[in-house]
Backbone as CSV, one residue per row, in Angstrom:
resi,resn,N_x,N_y,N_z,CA_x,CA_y,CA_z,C_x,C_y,C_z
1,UNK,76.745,112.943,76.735,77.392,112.894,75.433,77.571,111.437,75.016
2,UNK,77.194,111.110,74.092,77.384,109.952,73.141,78.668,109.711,72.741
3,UNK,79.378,108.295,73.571,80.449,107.677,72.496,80.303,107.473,71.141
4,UNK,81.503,107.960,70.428,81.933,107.981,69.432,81.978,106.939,69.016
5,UNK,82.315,105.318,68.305,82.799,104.595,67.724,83.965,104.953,66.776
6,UNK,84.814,103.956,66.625,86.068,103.891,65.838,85.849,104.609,64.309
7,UNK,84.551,104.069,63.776,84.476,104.169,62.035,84.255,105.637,62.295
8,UNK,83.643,105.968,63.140,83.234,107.461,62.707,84.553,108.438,63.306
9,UNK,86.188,108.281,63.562,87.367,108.727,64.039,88.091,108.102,62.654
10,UNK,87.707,106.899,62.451,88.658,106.550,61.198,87.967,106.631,60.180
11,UNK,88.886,107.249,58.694,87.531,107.325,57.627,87.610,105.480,57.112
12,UNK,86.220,104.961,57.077,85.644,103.642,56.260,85.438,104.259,54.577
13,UNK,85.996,102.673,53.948,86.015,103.053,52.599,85.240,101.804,52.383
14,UNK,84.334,102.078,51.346,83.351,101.231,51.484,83.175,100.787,49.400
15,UNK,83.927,101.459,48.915,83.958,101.656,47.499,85.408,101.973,46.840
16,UNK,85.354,100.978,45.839,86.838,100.695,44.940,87.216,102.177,44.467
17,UNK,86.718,103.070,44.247,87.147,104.260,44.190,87.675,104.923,45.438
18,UNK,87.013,104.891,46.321,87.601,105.559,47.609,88.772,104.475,48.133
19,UNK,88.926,103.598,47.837,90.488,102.991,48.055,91.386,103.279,47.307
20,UNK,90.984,103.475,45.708,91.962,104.106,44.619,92.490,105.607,45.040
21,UNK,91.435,106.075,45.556,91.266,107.544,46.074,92.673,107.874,46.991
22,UNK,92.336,106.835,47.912,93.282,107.498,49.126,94.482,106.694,48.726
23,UNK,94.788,105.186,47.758,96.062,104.845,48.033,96.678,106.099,46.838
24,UNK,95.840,106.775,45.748,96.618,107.836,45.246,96.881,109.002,45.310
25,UNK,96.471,109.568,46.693,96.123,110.970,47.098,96.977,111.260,48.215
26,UNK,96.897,109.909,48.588,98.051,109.943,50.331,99.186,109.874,49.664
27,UNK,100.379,110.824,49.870,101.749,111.079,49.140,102.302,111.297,50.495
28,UNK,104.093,110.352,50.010,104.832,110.586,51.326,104.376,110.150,52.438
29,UNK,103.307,109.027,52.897,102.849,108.822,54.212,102.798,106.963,53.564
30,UNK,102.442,106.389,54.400,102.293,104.987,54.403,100.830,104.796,54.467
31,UNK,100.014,104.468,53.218,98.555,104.681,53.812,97.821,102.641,54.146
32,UNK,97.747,102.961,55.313,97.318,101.372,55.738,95.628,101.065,55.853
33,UNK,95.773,100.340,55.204,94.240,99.681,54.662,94.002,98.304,55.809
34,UNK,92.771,98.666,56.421,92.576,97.262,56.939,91.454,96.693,56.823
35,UNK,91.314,95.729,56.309,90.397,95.123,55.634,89.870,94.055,56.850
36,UNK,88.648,94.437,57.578,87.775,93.709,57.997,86.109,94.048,57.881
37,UNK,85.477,93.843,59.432,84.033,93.745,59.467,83.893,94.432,61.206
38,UNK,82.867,95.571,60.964,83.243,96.264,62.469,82.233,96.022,63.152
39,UNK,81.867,94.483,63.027,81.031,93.743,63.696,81.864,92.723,64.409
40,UNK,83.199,92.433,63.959,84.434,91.275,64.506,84.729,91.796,65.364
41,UNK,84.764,90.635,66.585,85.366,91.035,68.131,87.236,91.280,67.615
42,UNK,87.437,90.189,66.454,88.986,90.908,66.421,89.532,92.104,65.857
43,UNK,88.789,92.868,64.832,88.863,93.852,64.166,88.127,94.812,64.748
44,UNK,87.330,94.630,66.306,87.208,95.748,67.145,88.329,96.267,68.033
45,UNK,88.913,95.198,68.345,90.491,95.232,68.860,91.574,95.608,68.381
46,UNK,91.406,95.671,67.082,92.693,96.090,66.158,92.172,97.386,65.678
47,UNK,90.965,97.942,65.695,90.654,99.522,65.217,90.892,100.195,66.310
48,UNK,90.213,99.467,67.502,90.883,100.404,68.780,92.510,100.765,68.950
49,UNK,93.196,99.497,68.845,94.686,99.956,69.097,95.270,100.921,67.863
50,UNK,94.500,100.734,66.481,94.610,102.003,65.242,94.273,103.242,65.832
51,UNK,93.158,102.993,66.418,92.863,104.608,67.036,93.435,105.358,68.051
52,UNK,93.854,104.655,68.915,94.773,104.952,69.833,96.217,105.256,69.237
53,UNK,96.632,104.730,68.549,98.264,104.899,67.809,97.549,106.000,66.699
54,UNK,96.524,106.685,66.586,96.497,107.495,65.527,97.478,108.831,65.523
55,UNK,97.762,109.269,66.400,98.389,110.616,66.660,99.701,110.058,66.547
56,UNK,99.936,109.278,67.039,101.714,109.108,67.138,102.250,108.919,65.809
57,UNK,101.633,108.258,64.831,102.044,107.600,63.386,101.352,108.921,62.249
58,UNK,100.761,109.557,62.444,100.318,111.018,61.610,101.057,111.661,60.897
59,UNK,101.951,111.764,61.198,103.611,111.893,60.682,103.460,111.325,59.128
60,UNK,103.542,110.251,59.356,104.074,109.119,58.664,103.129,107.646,58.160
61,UNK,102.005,108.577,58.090,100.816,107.430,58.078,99.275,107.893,58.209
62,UNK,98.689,107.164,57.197,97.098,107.628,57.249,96.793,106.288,57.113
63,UNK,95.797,106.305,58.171,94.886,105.121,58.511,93.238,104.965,57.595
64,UNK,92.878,103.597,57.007,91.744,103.623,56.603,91.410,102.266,56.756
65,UNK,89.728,101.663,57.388,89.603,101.076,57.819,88.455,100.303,56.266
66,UNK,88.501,99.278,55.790,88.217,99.025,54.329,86.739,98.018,54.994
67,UNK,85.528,97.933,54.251,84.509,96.751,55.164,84.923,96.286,53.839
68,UNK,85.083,94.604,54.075,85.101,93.206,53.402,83.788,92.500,52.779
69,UNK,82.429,94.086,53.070,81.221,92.628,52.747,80.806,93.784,51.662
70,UNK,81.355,95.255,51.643,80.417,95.669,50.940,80.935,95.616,49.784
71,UNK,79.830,95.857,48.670,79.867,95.592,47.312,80.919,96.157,46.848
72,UNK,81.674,97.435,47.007,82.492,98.001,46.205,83.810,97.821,46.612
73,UNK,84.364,96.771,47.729,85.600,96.977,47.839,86.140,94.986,47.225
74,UNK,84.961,94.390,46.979,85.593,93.173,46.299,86.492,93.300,45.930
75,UNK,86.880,93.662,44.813,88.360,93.742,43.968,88.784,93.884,45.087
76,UNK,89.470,94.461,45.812,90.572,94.360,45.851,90.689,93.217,47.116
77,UNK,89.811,92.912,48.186,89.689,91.752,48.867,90.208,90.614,48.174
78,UNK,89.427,90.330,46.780,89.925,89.254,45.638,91.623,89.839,45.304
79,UNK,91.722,90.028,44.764,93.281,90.356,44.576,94.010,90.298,45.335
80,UNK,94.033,90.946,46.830,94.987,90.550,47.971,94.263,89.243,48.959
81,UNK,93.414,88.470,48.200,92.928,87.467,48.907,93.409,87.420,50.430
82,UNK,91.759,88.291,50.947,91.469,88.454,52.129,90.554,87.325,52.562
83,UNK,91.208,86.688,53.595,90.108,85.233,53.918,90.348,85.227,55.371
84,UNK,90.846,85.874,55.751,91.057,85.799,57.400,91.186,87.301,57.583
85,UNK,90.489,87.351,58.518,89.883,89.141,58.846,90.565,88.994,59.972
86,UNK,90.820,90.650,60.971,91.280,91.560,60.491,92.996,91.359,59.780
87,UNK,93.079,91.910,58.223,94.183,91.958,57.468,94.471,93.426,57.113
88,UNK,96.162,93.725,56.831,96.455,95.098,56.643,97.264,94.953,55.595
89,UNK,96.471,96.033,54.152,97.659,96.050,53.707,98.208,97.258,53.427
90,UNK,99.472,97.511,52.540,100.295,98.732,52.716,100.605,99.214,51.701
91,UNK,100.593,100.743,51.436,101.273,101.208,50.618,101.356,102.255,50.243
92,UNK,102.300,103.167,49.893,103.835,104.638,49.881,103.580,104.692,48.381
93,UNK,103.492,105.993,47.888,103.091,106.754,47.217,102.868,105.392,46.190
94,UNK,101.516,105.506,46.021,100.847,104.323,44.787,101.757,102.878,44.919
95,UNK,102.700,102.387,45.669,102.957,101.337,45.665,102.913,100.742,46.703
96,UNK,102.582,99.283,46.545,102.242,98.202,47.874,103.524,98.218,48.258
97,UNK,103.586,98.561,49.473,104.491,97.822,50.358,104.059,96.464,50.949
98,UNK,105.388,95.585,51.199,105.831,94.262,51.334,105.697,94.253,52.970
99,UNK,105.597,93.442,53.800,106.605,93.064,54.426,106.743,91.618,55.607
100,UNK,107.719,91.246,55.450,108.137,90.189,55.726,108.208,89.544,57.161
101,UNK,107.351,88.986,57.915,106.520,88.581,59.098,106.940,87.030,59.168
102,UNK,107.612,86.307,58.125,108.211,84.787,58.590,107.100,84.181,58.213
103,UNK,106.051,84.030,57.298,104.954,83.627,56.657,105.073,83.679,55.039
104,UNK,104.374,82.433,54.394,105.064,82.667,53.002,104.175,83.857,52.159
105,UNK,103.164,84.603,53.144,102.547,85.574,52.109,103.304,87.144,53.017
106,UNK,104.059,87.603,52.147,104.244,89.437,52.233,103.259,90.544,52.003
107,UNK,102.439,90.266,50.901,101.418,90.696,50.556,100.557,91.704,51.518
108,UNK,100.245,90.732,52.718,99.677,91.339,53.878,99.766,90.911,55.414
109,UNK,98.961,91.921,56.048,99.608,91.813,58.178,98.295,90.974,58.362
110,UNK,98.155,90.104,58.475,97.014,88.870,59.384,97.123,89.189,60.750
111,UNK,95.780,89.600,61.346,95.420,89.338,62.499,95.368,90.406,63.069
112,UNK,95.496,90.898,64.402,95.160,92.034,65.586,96.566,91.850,65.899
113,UNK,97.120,93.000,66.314,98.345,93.574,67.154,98.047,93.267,68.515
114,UNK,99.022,93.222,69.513,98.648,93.082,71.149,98.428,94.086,71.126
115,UNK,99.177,95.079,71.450,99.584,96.262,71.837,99.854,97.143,70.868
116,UNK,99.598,98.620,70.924,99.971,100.175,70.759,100.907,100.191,69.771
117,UNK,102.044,100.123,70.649,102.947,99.942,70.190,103.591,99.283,68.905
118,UNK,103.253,97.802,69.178,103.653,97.027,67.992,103.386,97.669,66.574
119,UNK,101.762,98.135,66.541,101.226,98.545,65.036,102.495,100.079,65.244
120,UNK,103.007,100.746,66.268,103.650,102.138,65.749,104.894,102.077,65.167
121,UNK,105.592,100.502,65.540,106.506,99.784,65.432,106.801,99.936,63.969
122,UNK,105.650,98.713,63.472,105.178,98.363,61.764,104.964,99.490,61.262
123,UNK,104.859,100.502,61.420,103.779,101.975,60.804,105.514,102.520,60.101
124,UNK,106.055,102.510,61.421,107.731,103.399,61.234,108.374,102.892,60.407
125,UNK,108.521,101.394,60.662,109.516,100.591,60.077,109.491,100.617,58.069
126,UNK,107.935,100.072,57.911,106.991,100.507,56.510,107.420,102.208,55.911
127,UNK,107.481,102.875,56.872,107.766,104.302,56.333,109.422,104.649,55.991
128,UNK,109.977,103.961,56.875,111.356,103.976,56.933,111.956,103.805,55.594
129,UNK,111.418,102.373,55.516,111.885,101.344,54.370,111.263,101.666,53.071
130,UNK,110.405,102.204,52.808,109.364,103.091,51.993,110.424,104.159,51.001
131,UNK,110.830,105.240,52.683,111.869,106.257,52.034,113.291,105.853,51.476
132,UNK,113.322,104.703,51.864,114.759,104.132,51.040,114.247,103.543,49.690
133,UNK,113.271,103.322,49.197,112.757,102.640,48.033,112.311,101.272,47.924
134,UNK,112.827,100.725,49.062,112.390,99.250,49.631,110.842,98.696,49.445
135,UNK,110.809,97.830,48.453,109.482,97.303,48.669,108.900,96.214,49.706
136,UNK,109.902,96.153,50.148,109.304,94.650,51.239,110.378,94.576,52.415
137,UNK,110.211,95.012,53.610,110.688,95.168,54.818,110.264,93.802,55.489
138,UNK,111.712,93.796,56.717,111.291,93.232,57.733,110.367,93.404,58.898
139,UNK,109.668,92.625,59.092,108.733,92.845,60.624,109.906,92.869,61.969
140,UNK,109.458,94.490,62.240,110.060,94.994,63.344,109.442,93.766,64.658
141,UNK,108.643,93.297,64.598,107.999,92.582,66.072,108.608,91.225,66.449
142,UNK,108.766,90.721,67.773,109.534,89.233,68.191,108.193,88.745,67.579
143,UNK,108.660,87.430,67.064,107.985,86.144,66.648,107.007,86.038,67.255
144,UNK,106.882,86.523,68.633,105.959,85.308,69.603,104.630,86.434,69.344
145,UNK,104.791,87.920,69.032,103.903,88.403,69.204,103.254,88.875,67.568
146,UNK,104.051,87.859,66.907,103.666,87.990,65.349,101.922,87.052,65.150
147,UNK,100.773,87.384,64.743,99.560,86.127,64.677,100.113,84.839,63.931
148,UNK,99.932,84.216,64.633,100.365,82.766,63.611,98.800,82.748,62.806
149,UNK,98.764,81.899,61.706,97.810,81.686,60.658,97.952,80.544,59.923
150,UNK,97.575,79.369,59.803,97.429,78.263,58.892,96.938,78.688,57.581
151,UNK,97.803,79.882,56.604,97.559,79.834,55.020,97.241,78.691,54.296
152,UNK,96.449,78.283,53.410,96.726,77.173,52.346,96.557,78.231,50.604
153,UNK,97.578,77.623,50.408,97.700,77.892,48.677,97.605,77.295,48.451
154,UNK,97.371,77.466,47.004,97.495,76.485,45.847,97.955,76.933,44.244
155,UNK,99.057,76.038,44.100,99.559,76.204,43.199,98.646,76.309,41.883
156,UNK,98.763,77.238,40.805,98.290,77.357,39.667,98.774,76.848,38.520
């Protein structure tokens, strides 16, 4: 029997409609978008620990794994200016969720999780804060196991 790979356990959205699709179809759940390339040694690491935490967060969460090169998901890469792969972003019935990681962008989760756990951590916490009306939560995780990232902005 032939291993499976991740994309074919998680659905890939590969087109600005099928992201419109699921952030407006998924109701009551936290639907998390992660925007990489499933050719990245780090975004092979971070779909695995998605796939593994898939059952526990089901509840309270639908997973979709977004590719960054193909033609139809630009927009929204451009808009949540995705420049460092693997990135997650969030959001409870049609609205982005926030949340707040000690970095000046909320917008979105930079980088790979260590562990299981941590992403079931973020999954709960996002859903929690979701059902209170909260747009922008704190990061449930210690500092040390948060990705650090050298952002540069620029002011407009």
């Amino acid at each position: 029997m032939e291993k499976s790979s991740v994309a074919d356990l998680i659905p890939v959205l590969s087109k600005k409609s099928e992201i419109d699709g699921a952030i407006r179809e998924v109701l009551d759940k936290v639907v998390v978008l992660r925007f990489g390339r499933a050719t990245d040694a780090s975004c092979l690491q971070l779909d695995d620990i998605l796939w593994k935490s898939q059952r526990d967060v089901s509840k309270f969460s639908s997973i979709f794994l977004v590719d960054v090169d193909a033609e139809g998901t630009q927009t929204y890469v451009k808009y949540f200016d995705i420049t460092i792969i693997p990135a997650m972003v969030f959001f409870f019935n049609c609205e982005h969720i926030k949340m707040d990681c000690g970095t000046p962008d909320h917008t979105k989760f930079v980088g790979a999780f260590h562990r299981r756990q941590d992403f079931v951590d973020v999954a709960e916490v996002l859903y929690r804060g979701a059902m209170r009306g909260k747009q922008i939560v704190d990061c449930p995780l210690p500092k040390e196991r948060i990705p650090k990232f050298e952002l540069l902005y620029k002011d407009i």
